[in-house]
gemmi code that builds the backbone of each chain (N, CA, C; Angstrom):
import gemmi

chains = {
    "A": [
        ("UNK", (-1.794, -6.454, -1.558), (-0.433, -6.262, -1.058), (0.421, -7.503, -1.316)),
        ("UNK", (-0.553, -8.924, -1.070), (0.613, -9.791, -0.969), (0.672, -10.451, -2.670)),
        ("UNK", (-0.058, -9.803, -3.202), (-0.163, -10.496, -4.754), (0.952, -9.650, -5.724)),
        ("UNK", (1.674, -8.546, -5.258), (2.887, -7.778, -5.438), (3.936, -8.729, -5.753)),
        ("UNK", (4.800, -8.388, -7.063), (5.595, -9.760, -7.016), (6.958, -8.662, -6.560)),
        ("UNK", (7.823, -9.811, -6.265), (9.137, -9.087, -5.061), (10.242, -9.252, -5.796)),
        ("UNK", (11.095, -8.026, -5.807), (12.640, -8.652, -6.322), (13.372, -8.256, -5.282)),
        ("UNK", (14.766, -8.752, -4.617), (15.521, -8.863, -3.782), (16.890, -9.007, -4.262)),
        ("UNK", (17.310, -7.999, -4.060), (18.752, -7.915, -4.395), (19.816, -7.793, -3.416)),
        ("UNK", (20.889, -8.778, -3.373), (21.988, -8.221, -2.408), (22.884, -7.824, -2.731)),
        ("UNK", (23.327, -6.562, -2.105), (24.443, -5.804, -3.131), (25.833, -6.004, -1.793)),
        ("UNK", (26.647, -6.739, -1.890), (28.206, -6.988, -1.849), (29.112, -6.408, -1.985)),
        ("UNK", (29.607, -5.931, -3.483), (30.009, -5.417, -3.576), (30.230, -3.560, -3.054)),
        ("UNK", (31.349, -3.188, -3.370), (31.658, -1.308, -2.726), (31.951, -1.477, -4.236)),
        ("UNK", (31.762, -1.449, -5.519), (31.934, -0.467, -6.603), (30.911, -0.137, -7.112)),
        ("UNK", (31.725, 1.058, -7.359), (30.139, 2.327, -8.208), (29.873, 1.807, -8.931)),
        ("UNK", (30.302, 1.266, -9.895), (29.886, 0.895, -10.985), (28.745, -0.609, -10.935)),
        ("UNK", (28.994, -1.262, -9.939), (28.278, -2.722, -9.717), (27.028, -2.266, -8.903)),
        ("UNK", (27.071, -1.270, -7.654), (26.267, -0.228, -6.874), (24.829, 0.147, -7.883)),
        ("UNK", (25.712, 0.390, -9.313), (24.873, 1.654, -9.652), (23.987, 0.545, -10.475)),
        ("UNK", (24.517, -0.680, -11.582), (23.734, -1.550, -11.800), (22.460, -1.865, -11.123)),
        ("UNK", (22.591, -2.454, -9.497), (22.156, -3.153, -8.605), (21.245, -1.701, -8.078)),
        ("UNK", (21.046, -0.852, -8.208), (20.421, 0.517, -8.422), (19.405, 0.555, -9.536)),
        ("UNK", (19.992, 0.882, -10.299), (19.109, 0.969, -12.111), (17.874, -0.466, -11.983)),
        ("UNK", (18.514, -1.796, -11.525), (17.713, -2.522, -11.180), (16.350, -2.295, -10.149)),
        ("UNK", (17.246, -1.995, -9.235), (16.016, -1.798, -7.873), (15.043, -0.587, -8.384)),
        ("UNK", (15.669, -0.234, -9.359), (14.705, 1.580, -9.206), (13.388, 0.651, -10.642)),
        ("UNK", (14.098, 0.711, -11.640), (13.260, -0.146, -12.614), (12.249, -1.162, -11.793)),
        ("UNK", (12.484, -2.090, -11.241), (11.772, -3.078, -10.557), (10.702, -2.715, -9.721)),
        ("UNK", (11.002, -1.202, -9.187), (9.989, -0.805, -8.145), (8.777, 0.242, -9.310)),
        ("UNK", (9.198, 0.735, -10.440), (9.096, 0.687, -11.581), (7.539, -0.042, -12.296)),
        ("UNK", (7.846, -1.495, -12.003), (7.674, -2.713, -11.926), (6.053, -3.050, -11.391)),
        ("UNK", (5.868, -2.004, -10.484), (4.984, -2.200, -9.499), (5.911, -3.431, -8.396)),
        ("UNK", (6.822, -3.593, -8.677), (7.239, -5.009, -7.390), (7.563, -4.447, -6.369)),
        ("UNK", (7.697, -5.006, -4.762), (8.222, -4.940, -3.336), (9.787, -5.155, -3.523)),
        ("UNK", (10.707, -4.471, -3.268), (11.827, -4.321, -3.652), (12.984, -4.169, -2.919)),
        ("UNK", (13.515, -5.053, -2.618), (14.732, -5.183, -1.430), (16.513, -5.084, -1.400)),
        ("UNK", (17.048, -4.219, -0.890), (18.201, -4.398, -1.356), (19.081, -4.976, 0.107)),
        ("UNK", (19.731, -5.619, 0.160), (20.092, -6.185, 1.957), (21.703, -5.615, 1.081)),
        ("UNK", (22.248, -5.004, 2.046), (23.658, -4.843, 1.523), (24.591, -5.635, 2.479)),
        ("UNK", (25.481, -6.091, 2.344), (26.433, -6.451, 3.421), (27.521, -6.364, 2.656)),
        ("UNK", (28.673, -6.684, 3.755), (30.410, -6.261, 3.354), (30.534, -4.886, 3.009)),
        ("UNK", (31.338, -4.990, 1.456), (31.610, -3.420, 0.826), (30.189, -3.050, 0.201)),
        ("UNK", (29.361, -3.731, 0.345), (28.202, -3.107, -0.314), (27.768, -2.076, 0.782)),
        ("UNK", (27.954, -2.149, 2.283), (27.327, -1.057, 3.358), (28.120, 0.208, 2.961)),
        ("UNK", (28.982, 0.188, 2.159), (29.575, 1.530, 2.312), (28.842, 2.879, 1.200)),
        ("UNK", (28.080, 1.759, 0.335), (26.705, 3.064, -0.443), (26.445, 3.241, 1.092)),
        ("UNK", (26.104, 3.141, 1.546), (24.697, 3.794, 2.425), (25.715, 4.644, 3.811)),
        ("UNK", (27.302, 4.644, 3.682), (27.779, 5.375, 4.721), (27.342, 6.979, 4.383)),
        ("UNK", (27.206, 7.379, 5.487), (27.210, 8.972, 4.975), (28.446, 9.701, 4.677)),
        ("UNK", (28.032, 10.982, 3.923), (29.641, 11.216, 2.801), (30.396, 12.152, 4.140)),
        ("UNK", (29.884, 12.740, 5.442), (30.518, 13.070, 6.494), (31.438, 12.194, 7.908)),
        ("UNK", (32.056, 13.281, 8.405), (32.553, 12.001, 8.987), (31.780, 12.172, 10.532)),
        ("UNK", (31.326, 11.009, 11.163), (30.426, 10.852, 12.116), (31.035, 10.251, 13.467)),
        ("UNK", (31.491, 11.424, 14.742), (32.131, 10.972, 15.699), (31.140, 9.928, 15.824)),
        ("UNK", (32.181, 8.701, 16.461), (31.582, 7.619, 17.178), (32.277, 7.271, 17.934)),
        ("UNK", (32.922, 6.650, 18.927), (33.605, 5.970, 19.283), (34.266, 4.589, 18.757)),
        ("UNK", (35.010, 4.377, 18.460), (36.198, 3.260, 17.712), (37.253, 2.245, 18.437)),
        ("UNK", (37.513, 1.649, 17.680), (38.871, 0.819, 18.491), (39.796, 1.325, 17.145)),
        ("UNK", (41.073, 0.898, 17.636), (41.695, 0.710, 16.607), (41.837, 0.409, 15.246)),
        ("UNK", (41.480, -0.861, 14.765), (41.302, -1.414, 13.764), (39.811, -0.826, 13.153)),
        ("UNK", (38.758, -1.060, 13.841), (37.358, -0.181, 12.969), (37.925, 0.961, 12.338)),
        ("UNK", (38.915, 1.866, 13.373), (39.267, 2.909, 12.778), (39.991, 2.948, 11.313)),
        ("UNK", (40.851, 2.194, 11.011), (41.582, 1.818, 9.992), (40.645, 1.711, 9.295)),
        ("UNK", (39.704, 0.489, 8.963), (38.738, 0.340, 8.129), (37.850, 1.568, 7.799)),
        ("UNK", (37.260, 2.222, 8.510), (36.975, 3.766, 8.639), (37.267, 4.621, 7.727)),
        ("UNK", (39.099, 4.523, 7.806), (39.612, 5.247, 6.820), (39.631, 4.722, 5.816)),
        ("UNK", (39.923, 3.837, 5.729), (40.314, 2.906, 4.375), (39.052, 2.591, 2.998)),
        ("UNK", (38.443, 2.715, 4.115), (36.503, 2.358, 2.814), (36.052, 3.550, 2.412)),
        ("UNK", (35.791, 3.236, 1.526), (35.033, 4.455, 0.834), (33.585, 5.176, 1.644)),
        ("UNK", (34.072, 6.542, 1.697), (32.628, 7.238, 2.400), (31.662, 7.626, 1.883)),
        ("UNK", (30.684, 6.914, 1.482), (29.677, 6.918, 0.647), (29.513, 6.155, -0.516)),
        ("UNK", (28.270, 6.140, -1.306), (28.175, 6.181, -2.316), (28.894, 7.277, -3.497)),
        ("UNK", (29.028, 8.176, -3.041), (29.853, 8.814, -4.390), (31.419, 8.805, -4.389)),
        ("UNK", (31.771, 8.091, -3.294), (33.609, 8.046, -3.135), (33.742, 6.848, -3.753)),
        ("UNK", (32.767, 6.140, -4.084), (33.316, 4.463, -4.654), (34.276, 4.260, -5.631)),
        ("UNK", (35.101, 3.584, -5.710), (35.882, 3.200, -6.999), (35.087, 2.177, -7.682)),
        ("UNK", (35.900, 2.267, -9.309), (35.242, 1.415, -10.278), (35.598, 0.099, -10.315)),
        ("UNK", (34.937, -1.294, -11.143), (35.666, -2.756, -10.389), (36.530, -2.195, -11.504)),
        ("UNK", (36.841, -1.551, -12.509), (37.377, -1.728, -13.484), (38.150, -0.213, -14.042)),
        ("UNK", (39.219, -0.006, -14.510), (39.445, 0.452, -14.963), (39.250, 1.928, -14.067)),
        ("UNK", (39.710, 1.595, -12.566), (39.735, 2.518, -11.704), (41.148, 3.935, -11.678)),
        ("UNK", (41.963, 3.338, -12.469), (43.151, 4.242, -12.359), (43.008, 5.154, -10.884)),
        ("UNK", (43.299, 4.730, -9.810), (43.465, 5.204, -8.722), (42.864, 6.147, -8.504)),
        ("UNK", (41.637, 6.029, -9.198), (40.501, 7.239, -8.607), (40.126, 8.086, -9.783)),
        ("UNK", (40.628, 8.148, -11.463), (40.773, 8.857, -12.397), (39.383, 8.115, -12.885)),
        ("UNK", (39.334, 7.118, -12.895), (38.121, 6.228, -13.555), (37.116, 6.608, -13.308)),
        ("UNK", (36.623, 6.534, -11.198), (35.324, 7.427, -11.596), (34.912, 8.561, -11.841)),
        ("UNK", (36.237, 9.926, -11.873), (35.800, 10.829, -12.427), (35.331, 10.710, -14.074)),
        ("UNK", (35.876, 9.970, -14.436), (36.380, 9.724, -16.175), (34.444, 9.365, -16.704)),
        ("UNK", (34.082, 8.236, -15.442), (32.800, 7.617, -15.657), (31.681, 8.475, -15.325)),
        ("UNK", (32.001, 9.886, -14.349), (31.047, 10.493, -14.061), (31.090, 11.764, -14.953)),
        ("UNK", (32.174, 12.163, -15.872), (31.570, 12.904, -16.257), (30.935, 12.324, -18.090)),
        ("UNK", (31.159, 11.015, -18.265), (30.119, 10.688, -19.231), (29.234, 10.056, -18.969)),
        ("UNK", (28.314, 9.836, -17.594), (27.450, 10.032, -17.090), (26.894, 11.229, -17.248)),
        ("UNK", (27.586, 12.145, -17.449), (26.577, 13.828, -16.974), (26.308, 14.000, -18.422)),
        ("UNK", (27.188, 13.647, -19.320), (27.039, 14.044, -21.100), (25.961, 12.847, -21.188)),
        ("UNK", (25.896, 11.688, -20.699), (24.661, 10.907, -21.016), (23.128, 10.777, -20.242)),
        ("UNK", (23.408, 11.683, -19.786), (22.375, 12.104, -18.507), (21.438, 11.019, -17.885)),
        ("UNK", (23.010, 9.708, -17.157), (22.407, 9.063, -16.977), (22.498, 9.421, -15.497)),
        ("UNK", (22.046, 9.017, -14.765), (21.981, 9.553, -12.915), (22.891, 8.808, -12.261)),
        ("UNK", (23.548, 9.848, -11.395), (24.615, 9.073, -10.423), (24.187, 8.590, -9.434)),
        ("UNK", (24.936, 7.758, -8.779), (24.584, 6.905, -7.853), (24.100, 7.121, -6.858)),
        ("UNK", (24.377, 8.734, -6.283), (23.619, 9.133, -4.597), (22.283, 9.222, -5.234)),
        ("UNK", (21.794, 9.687, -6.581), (20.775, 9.873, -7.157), (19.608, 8.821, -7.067)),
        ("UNK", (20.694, 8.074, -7.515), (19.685, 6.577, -7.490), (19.392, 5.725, -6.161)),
        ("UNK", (20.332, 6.114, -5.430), (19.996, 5.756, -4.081), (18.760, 6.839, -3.705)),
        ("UNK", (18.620, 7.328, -3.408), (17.737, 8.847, -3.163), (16.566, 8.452, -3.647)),
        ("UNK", (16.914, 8.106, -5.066), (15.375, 7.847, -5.841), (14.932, 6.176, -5.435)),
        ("UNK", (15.627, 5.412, -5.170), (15.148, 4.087, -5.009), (14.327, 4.491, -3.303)),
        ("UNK", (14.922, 4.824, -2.642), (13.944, 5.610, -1.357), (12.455, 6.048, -1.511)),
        ("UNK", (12.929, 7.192, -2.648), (11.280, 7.808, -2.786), (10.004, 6.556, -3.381)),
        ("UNK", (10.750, 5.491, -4.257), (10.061, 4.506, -4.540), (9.520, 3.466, -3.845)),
        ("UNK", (10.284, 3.389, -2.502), (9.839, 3.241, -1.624), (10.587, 1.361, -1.487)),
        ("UNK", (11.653, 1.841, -2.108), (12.223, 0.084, -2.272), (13.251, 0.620, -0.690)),
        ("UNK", (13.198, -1.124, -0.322), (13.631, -1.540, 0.968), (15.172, -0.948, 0.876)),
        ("UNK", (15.518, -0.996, 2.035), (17.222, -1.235, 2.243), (17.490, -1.180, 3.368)),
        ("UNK", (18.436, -2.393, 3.309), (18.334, -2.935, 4.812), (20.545, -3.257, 4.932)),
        ("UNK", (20.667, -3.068, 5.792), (21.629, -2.763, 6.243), (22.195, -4.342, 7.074)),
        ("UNK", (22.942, -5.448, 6.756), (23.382, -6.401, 7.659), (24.183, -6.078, 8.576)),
        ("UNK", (23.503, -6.748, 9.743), (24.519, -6.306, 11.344), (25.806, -7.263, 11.645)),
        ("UNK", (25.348, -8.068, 11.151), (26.906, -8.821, 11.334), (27.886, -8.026, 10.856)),
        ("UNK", (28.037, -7.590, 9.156), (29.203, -7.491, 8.566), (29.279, -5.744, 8.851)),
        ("UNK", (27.991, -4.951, 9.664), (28.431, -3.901, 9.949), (29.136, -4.037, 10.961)),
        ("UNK", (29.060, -4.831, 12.161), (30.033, -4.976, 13.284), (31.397, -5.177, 13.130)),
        ("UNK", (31.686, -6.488, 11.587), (33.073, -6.592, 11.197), (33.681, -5.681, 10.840)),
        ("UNK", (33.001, -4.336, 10.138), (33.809, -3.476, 9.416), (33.966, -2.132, 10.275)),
        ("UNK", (32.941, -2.621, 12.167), (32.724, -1.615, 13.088), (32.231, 0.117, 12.262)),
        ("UNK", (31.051, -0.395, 11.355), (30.338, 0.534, 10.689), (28.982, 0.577, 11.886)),
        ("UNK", (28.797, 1.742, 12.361), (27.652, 2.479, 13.137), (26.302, 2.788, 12.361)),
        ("UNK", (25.547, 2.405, 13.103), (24.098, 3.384, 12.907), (24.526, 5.009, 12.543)),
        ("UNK", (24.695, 5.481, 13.562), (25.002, 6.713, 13.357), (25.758, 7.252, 11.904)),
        ("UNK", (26.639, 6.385, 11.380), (27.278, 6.774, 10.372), (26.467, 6.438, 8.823)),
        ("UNK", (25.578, 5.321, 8.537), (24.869, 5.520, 7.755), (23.640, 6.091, 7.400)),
        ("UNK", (23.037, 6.419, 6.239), (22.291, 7.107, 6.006), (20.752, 6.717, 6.505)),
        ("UNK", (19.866, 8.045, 6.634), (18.462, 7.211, 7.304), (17.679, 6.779, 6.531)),
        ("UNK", (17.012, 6.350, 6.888), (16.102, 5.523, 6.548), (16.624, 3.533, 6.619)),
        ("UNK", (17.219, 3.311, 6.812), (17.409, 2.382, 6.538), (16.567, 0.881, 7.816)),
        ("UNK", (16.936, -0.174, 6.888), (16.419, -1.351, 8.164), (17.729, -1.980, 8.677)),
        ("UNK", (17.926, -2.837, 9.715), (18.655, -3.286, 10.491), (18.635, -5.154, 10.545)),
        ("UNK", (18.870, -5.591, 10.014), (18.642, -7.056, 9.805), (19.783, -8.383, 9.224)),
        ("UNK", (19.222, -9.325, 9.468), (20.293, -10.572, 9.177), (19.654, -11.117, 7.817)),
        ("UNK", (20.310, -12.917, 7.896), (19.784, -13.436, 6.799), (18.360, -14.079, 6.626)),
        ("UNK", (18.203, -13.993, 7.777), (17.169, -14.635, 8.409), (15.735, -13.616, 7.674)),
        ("UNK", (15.640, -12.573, 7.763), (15.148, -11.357, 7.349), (15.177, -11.228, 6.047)),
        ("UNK", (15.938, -11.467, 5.140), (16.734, -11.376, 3.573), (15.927, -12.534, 3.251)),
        ("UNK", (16.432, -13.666, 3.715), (15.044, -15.181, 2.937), (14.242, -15.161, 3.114)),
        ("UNK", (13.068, -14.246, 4.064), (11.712, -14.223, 4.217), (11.219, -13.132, 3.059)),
        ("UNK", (12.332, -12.141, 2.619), (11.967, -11.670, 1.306), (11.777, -12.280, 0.430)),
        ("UNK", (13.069, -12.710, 0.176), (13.789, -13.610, -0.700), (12.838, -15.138, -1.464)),
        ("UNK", (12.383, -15.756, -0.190), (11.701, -16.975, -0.561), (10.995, -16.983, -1.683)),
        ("UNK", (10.141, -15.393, -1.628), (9.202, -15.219, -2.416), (9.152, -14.311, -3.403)),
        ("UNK", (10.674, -14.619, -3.546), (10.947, -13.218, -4.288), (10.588, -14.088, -6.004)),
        ("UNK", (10.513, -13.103, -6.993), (10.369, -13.508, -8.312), (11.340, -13.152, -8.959)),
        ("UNK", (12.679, -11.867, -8.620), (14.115, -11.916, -8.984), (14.630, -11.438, -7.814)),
        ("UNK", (16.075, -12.099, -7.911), (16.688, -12.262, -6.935), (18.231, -12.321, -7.500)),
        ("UNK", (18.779, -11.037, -7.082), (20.063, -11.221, -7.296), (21.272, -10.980, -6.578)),
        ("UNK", (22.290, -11.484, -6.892), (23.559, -11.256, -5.975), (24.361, -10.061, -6.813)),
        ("UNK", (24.954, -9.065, -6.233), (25.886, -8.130, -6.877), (26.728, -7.876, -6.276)),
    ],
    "B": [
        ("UNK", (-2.728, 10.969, -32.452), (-4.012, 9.912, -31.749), (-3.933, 11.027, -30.067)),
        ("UNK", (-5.269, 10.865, -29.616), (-5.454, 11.551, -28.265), (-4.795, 11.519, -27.169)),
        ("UNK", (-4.540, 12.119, -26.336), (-3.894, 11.491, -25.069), (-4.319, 12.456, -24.217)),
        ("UNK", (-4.856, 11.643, -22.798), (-5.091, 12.465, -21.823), (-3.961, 13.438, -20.757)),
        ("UNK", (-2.752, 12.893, -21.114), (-1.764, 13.523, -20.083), (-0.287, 12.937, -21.325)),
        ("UNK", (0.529, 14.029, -21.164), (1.853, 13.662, -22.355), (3.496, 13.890, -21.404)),
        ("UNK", (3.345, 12.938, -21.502), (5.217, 13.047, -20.318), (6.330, 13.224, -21.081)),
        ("UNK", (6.842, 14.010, -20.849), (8.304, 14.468, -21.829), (9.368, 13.749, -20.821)),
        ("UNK", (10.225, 12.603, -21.152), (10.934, 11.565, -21.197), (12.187, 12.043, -21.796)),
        ("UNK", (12.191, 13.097, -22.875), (13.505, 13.154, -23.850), (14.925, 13.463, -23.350)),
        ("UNK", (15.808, 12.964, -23.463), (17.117, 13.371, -22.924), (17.349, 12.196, -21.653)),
        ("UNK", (16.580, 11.610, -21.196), (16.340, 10.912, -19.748), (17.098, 9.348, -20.171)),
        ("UNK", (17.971, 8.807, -19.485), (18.501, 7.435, -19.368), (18.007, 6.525, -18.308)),
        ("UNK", (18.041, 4.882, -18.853), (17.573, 4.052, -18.214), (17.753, 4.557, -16.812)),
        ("UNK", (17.404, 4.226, -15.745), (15.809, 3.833, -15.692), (14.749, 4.726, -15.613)),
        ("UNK", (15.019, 6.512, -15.852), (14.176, 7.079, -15.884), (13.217, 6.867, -16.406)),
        ("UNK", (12.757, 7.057, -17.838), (11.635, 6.690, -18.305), (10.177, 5.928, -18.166)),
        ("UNK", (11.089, 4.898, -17.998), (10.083, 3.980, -16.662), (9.796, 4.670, -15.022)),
        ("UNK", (10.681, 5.166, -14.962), (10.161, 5.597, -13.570), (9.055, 6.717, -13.852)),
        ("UNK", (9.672, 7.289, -14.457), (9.049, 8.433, -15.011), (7.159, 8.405, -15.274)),
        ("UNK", (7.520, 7.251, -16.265), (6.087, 6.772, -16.916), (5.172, 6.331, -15.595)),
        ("UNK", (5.807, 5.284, -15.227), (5.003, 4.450, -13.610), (4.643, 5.586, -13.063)),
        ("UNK", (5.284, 6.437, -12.719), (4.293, 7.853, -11.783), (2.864, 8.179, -12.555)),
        ("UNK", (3.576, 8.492, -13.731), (2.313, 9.418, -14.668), (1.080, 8.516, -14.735)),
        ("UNK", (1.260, 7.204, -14.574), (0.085, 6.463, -14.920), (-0.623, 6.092, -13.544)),
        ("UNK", (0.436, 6.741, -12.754), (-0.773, 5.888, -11.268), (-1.480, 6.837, -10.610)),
        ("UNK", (-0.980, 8.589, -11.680), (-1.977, 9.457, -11.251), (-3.126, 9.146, -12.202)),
        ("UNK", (-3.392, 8.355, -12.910), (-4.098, 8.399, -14.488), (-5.429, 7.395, -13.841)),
        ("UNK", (-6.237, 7.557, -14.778), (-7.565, 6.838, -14.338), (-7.569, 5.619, -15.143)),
        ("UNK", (-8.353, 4.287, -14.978), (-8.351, 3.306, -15.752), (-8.828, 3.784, -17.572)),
        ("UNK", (-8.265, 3.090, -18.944), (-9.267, 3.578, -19.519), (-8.364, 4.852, -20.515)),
        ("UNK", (-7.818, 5.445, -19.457), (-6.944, 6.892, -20.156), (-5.886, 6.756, -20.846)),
        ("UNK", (-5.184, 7.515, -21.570), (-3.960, 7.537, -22.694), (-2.994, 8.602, -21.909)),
        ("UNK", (-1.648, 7.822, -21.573), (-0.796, 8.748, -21.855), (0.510, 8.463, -22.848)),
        ("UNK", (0.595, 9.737, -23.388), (1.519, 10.012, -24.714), (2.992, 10.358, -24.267)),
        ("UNK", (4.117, 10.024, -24.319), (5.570, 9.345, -23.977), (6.369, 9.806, -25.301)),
        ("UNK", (6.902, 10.743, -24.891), (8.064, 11.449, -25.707), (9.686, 10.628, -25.209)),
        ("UNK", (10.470, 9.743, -25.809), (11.712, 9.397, -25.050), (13.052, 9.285, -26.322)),
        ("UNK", (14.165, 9.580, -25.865), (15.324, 9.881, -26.845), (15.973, 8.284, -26.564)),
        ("UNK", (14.987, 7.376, -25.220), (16.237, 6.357, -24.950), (16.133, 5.312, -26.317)),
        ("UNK", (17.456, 4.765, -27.053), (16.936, 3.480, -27.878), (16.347, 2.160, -27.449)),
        ("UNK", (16.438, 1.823, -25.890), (16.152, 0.607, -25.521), (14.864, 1.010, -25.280)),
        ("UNK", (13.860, 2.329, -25.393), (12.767, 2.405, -24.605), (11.380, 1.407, -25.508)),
        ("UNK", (11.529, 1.528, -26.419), (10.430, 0.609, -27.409), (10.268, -1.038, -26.542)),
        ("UNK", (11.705, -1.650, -26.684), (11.271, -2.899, -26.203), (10.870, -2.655, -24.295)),
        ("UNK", (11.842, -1.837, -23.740), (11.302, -1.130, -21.881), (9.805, -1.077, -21.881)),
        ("UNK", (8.733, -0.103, -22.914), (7.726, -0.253, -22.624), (6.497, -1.127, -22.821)),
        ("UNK", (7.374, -2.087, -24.210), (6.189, -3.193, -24.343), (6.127, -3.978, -23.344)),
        ("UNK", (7.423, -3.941, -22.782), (7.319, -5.177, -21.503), (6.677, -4.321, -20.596)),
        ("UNK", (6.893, -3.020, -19.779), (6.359, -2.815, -18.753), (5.282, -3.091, -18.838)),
        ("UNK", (4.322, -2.298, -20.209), (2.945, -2.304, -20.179), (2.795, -3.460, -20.136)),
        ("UNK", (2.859, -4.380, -20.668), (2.432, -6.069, -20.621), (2.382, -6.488, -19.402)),
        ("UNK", (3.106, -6.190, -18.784), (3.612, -6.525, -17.439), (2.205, -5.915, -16.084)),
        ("UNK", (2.229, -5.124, -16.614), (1.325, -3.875, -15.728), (0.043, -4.069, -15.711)),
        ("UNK", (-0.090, -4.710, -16.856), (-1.424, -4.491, -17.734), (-2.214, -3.664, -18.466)),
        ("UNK", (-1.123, -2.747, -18.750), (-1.678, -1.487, -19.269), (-1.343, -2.267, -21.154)),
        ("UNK", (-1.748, -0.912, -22.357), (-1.664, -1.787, -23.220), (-1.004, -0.547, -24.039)),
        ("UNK", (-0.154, -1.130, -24.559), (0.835, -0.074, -25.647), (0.175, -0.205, -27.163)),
        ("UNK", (-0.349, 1.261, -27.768), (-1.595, 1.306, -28.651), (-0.932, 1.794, -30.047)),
        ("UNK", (0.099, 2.665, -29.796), (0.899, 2.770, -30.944), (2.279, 3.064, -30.680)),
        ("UNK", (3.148, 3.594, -31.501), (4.675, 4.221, -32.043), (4.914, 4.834, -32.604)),
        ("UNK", (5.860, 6.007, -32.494), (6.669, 6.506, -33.740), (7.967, 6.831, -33.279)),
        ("UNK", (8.288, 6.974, -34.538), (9.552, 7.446, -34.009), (10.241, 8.525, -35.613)),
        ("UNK", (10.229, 9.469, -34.829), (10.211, 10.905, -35.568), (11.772, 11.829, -35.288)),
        ("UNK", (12.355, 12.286, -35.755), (13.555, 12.683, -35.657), (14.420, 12.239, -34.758)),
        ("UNK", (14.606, 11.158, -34.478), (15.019, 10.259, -33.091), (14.031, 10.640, -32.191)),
        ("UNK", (13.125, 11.078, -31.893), (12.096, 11.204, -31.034), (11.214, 10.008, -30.879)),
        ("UNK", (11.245, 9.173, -29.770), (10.657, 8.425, -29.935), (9.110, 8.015, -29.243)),
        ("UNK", (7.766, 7.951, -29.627), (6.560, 8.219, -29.575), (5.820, 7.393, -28.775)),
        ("UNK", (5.406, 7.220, -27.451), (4.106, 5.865, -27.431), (2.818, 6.738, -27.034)),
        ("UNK", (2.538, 5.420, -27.045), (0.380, 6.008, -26.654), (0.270, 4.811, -25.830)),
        ("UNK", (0.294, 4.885, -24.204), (0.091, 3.612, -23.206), (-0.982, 4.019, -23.045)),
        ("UNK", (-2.452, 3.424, -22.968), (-3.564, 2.875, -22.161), (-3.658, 2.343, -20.959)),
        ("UNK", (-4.048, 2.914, -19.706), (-3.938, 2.335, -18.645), (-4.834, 1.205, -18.042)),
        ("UNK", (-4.068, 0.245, -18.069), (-5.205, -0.866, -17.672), (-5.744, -0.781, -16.330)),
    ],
}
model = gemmi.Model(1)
for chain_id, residues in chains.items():
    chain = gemmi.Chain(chain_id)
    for i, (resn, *xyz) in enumerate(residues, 1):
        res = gemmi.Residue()
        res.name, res.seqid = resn, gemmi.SeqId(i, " ")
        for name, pos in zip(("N", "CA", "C"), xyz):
            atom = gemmi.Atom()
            atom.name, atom.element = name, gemmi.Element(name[0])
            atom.pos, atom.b_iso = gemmi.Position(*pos), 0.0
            res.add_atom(atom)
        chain.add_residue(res)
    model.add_chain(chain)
structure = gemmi.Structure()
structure.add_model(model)
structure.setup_entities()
């Protein structure tokens, strides 16, 4: 178990397109035979929101943010060449002619592989993102948690 | 050349293939061949490294109407 070499990725970013990289990675890596971690924080928690909307209770401002972030992994915009939402249709449907897999896909499949994903509580509190609203499976953790991967990780990246 | 189990890969984009393959071989016994049909162009250099990596050992190639051929040995 512990002779498994580890890659650890933190995904930051909310675009599909950086998401789906930091994906293709984790899925390859686990691939790999490696222990495989993805810690998301900021716009990166919003892959893992669910694509429904999930009463919770709110304040004001969470609420705004709420609306304002993308719900899910498949609502993401592109870093690039987003044309106000035309881009990722534009990118998903030569994705489907290149049959390469979309992103809920690869989230889904990085699961069955059994690679980590762990959810930061700080920056879910800033963006007043709930348990309830993201998807299951997930872990609940700081940085503290992320460098005990991390230390020993053999790749390690920021996205 | 023989193969005990043959995974059809064709049409499939990074990172399938590999994923693909990693399953087929961890149902596979030490010792055994499986034969890897893939349309991807990056997959030639994808599997010398995995197998190297794995320890399994990549035994041949082809590559036949863009079809592209391996024979992995499972280490």
């Amino acid at each position: 178990m512990t002779d498994k070499k580890k890659t650890t990725i933190i995904l930051f970013s909310g675009d599909y397109d950086k998401a789906m990289a930091a994906f293709i990675i984790a899925n390859g890596a686990a691939a790999y035979d490696h222990e495989v971690t993805i810690f998301s924080t900021f716009w990166g928690l919003n892959a893992f929101r669910k694509d429904e909307h999930v009463p919770v209770k709110k304040g004001f401002l969470e609420k705004m943010f709420a609306k304002m972030m993308p719900r899910g992994a498949d609502s993401m915009g592109l870093s690039n060449m987003n044309f106000a939402g035309m881009g990722p249709k534009m990118i998903k449907h030569v994705m489907k002619k290149h049959n390469a897999m979309p992103l809920p896909d690869l989230v889904e499949m990085a699961q069955e592989q059994g690679v980590k994903l762990v959810a930061c509580t700080m920056t879910m509190d800033l963006l007043g993102l709930q348990k309830e609203e993201l998807i299951d499976g997930l872990e609940y953790a700081g940085v503290a948690a992320y460098l005990a991967d991390a230390e020993e990780g053999n790749v390690n990246l920021f996205i | 050349m023989k193969a005990d189990k043959v995974l059809d890969a064709k049409g499939l984009a990074c990172p399938m293939p590999i994923v693909k393959t990693k399953k087929a071989i961890s149902e596979m016994e030490s010792g055994q061949v499986l034969e890897i049909h893939a349309t991807d162009k990056g997959a030639k250099n994808d599997f010398l490294a995995w197998a190297k990596s794995g320890g399994h050992e990549l035994l041949s190639d082809t590559e036949e109407d863009h079809v592209l051929k391996f024979w992995i040995k499972k280490g």
